[in-house]
C-alpha positions in Angstrom: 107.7 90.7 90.6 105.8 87.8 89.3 103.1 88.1 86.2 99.9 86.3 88.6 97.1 86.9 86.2 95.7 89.5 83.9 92.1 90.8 83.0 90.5 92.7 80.1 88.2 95.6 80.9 85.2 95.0 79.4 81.7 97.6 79.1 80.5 96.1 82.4 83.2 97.2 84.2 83.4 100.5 83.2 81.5 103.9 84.9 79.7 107.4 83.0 83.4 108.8 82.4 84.7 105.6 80.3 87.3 104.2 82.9 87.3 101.1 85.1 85.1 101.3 88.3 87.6 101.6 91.1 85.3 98.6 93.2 86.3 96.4 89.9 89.6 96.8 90.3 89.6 96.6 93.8 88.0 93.2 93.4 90.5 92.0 90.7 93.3 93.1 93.1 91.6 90.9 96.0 91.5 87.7 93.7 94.6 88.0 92.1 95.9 88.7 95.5 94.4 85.3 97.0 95.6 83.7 94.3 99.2 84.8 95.0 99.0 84.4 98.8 97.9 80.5 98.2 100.9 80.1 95.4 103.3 81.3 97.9 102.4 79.8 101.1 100.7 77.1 100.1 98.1 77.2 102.6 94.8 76.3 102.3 92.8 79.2 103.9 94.1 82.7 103.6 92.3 85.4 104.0 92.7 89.4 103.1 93.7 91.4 106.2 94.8 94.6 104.8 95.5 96.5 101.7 97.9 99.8 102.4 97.0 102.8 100.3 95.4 101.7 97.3 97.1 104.1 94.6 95.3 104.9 90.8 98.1 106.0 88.8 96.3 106.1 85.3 92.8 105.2 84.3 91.9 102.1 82.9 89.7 102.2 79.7 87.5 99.7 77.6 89.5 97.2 76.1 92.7 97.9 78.0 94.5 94.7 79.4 95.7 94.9 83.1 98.4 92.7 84.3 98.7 91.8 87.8 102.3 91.7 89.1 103.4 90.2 92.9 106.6 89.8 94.3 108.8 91.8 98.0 107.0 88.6 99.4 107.8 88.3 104.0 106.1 85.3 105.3 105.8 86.1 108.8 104.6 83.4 111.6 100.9 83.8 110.5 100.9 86.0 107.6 102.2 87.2 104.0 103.0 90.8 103.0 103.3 91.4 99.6 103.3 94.3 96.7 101.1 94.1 93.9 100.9 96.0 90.8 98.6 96.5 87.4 100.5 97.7 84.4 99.2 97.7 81.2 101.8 97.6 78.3 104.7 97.6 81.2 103.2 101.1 83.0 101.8 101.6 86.3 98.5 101.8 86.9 97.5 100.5 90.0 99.7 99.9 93.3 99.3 98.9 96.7 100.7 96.3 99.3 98.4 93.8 100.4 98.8 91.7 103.5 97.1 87.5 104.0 96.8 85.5 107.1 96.2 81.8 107.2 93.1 80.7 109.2 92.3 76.8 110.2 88.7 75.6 109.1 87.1 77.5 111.8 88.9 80.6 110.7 91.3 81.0 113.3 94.3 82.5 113.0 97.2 79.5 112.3 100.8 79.4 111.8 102.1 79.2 108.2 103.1 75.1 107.7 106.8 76.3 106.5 107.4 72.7 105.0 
């Protein structure tokens, strides 16, 4: 697994019992993802298909410091499959698999340029 990024959970990202907003971590996990995905394939245009079960292992409180791990990376014909995961101070808190396809500039499905 690969450090991609990492974010600090700041007041505004926080709900009425002091943890991280699940949406804001889902969004982090969506970026970071992207991020990965174009690293990795070097594609352009990829966009989110699918995350599997999103699991919340521990809550994640003001000031805490996620850090967004990738890696298990198959590039299929059209697609990457991959594993994420935030740990703060090197413990789970968030899992899931999330899975990219590469799209053309009219956002069709393409093969993955594997030069």
């Amino acid at each position: 697994m690969r450090l991609v990024s990492s974010k600090m959970c700041m007041l505004k990202d926080i709900g009425q019992n002091d943890n991280l907003f699940g949406g804001n971590m889902l969004k982090w996990v969506d970026e970071i993802s992207a991020i990965y995905a174009h690293m990795t394939t070097k594609e352009k245009r990829m966009v989110t298909l699918k995350f599997d079960e999103m699991v919340f292992k521990k809550p994640v409180k003001l000031g805490n410091i996620v850090e967004f791990y990738c890696g298990n990376s198959v590039i299929g014909t059209s697609s990457i499959r991959f594993d994420i995961e935030g740990k703060i101070d090197e413990e789970i808190v968030f899992r899931t698999t999330a899975v990219f396809v590469a799209v053309d500039e009219n956002g069709n499905k393409k093969e993955i340029d594997k030069n």
